[in-house]
N, C-alpha and C positions, 0 to 999 in steps of 0.2 A: 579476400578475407584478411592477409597477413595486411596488409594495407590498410586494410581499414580497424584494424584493432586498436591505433591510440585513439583514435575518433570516439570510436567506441568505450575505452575503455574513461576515459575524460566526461563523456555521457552519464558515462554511471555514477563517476566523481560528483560533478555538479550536481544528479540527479537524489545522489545520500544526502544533499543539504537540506532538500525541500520535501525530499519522503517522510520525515517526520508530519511534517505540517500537514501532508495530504492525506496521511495513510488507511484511509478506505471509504469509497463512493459507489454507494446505495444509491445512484440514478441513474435510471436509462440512458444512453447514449441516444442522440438524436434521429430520424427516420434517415437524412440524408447517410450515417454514418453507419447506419443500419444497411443501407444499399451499399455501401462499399468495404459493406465487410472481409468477403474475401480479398477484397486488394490489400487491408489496411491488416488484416493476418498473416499475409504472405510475406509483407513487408518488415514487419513485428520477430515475427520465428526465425523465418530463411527464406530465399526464393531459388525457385529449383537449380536454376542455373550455377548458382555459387551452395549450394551442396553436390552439386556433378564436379562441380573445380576442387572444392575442398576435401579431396582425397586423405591428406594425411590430418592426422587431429594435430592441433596448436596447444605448443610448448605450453601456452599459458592456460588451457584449458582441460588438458590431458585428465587431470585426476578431477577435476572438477564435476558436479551431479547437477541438473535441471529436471525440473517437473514442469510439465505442461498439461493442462485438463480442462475440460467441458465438464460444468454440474447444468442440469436438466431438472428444473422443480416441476412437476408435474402435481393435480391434487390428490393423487392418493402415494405418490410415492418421489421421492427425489434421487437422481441416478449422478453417477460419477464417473468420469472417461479420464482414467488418469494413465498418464505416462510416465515415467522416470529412469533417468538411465544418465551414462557420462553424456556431459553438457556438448561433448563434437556429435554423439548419435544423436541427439533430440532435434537439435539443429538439421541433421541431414535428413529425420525424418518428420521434418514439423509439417512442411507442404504437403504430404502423404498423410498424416494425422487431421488435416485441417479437413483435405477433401474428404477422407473417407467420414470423420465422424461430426464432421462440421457444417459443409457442403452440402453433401450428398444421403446425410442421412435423414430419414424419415422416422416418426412418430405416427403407434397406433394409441393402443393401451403400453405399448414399451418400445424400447426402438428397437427399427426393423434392421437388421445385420444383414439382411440378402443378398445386397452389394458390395458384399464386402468378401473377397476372392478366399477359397477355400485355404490354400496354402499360408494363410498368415492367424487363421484359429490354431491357437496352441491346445493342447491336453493338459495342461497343468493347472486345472484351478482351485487354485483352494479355497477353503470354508467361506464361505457368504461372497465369494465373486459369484457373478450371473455367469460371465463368460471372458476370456484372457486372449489377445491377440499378440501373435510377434511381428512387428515390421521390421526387416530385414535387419534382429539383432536386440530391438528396442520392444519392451516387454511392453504394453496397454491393458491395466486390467478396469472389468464394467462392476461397479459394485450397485447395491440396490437400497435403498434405505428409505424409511418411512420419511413420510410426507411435513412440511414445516424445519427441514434440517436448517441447524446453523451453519450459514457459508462461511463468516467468520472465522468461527472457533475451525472448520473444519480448512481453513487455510494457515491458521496459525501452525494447526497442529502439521501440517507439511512444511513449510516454514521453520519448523522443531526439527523436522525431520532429515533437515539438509544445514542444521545449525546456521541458521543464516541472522544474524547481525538484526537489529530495530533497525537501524541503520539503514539496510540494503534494500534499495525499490522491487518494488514487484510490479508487475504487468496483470490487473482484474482491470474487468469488461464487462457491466451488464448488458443484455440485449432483450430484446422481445417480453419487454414491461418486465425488466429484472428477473424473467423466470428463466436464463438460461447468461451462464456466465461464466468470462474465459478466463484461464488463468496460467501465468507463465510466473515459475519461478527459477532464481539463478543463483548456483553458491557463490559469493563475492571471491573474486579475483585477488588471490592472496596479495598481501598489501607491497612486496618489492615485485611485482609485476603490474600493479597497478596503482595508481594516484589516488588517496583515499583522505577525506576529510577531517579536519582535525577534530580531537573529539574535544566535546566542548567544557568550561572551564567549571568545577565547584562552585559551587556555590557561596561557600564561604569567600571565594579567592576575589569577586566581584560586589559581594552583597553583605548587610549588615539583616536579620531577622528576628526578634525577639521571640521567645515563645510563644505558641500562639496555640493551645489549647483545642482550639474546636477543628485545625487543620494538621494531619499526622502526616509527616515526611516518611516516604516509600523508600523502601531498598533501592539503592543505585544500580544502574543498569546498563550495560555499551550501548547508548543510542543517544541522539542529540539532543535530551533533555539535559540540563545542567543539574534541573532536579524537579524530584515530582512528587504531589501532596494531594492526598485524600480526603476527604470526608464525607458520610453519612447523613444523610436528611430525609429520614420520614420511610426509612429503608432502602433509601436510592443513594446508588454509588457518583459522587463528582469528583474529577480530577481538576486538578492543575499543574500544568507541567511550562516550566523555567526554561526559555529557550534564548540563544544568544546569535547572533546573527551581523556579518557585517555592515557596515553603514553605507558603505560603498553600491550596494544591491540597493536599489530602486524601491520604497516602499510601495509605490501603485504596485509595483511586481511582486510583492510578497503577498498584502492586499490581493489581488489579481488571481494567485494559486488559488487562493480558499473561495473566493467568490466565485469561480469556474465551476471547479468541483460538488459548491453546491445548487451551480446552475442558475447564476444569478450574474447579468450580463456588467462585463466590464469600465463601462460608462455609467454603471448605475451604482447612486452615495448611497454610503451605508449611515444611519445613524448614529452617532458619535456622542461621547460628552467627557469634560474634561475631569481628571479627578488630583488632589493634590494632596501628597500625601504628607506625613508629620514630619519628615523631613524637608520641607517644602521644594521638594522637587514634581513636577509637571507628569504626568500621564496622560496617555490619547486611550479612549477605550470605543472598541468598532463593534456591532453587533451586525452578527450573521448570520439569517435563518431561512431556512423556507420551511415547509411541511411537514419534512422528516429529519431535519437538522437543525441544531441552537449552538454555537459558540458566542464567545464574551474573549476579545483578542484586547487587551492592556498594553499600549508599547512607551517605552520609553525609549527616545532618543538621543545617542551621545554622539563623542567627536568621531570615534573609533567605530563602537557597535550600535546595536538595536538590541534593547531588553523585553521580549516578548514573555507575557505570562497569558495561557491560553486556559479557560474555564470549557469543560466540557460535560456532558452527561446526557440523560435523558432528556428528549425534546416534548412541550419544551420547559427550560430551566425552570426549576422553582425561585420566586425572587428570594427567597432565602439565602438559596446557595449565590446569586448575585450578591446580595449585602455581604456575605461571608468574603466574595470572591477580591472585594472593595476594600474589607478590612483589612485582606491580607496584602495589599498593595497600600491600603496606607502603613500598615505597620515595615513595611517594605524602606532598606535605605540602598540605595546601588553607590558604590565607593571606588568604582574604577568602570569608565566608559571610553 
């Protein structure tokens, strides 16, 4: 493990760049991927062998928290297998978490706990848990809640819970047509122990923008928007959020994230068209959609960076918020690339 922590911790680096861009996929993982699931969890959390070796906890991780959970949507009620505790216990009990409520567990009208060894039910449950397990130290508790839960908001709000960064990637997983989904979260590795991103530049410091009336700039935030704008159409919320990215990075590969994520194969062109704005500087704009997902990706190209303005909302888009989304890229001047 000590060995493999800058690997690791450079992972997570490169992996804040592009979290933003990905941050949450509402698609089933593939059948193949579905069959290898327990290998591809085991590999993900810990595997047994290096939580038997990793006896003492790491300098870098000591006070650090992780959460790891199973939500289970079922149609009259949706269930929660949540774990959290210091980030070296989760780890040494992730293989042990996986088999027991992953593996091995069964579903009648609620899941069946039978297999699961006397000695690790705790007596401690409070209000609206079903039932509280201890693996050796690491607390798992089963909550129950009505049926249609937000999996989102209900990861955000753990996410709050361990103060973690826009920034910092998370590990979700749907499986089994999205009604059963895994989720690993990690407090970022304070930044003089680990390699962390730069955060990205103002707005002002790169861009010229006139007022612009129909689109209200949002409270700045520590995450890899440079900055991000709202507006309202017909009661539906659309964002736009300002992102700046190296030039040196591949655009098939930035291209590439989003198209994966929404399931849409790599070798396959996205529609395009060019747009130019009053300052007669050049834009690409890509569309990207399937069933349950609509983005509108703007890039402009310089020597240095990539200027990405990324439209999002409800699938799919009203072409209002497109026109809106047009204007504010023509009204748009970039003054340092």
């Amino acid at each position: 493990m000590k060995n493999k922590l800058p690997v690791l911790l450079s992972f997570i680096a490169l992996f804040a760049v592009v979290a933003f861009l990905i941050r949450f996929d509402p698609d089933p993982i593939t059948d193949q991927e579905v069959a290898n699931l327990s290998q591809a969890i085991d590999t993900v959390f810990a595997s047994r062998e290096q939580a038997q070796n990793n006896t003492q906890s790491n300098p870098a991780t000591a006070n650090l928290e992780s959460i790891m959970a199973i939500i289970y949507r079922r149609p009259d009620a949706t269930w929660f297998i949540k774990a959290r505790g210091k980030t070296d216990l989760v780890n040494q009990q992730a293989v042990e978490f996986n088999r027991l409520f992953v593996d091995e567990l069964k579903f009648t009208d609620k899941p069946d706990f039978s297999h699961i060894p006397k000695d690790y039910l705790s007596g401690s449950n409070e209000q609206m848990r079903i039932a509280t397990f201890n693996l050796n130290g690491l607390e798992v508790s089963v909550t129950r809640l009505g049926a249609n839960q937000d999996v989102e908001s209900n990861i955000q709000r753990w996410r709050g819970q361990l103060n973690m960064p826009e920034s910092t990637p998370q590990f979700v997983k749907f499986l089994d047509n999205n009604n059963t989904v895994l989720v690993r979260l990690n407090q970022p590795v304070p930044q003089q122990s680990a390699p962390q991103p730069p955060q990205q530049e103002k707005l002002d410091e790169f861009a010229e923008l006139p007022e612009n009336s129909n689109w209200t700039a949002m409270e700045a935030s520590a995450g890899m928007a440079s900055a991000t704008f709202e507006q309202s159409i017909d009661g539906q919320s659309y964002q736009v959020a300002v992102l700046r990215l190296p030039a040196n990075v591949p655009l098939e590969t930035i291209l590439g994230i989003w198209k994966e994520r929404l399931g849409i194969a790599a070798e396959q062109s996205l529609p395009t068209e060019k747009l130019t704005s009053q300052s007669a500087q050049e834009w690409n704009l890509f569309t990207i959609q399937n069933d349950k997902n609509h983005i509108v990706i703007a890039m402009l190209s310089g020597t240095n960076r990539y200027t990405f303005l990324r439209l999002s909302g409800p699938a799919p888009l009203a072409a209002k918020s497109i026109d809106e989304f047009k204007q504010l890229i023509s009204d748009l001047k970039i003054t340092s690339n």
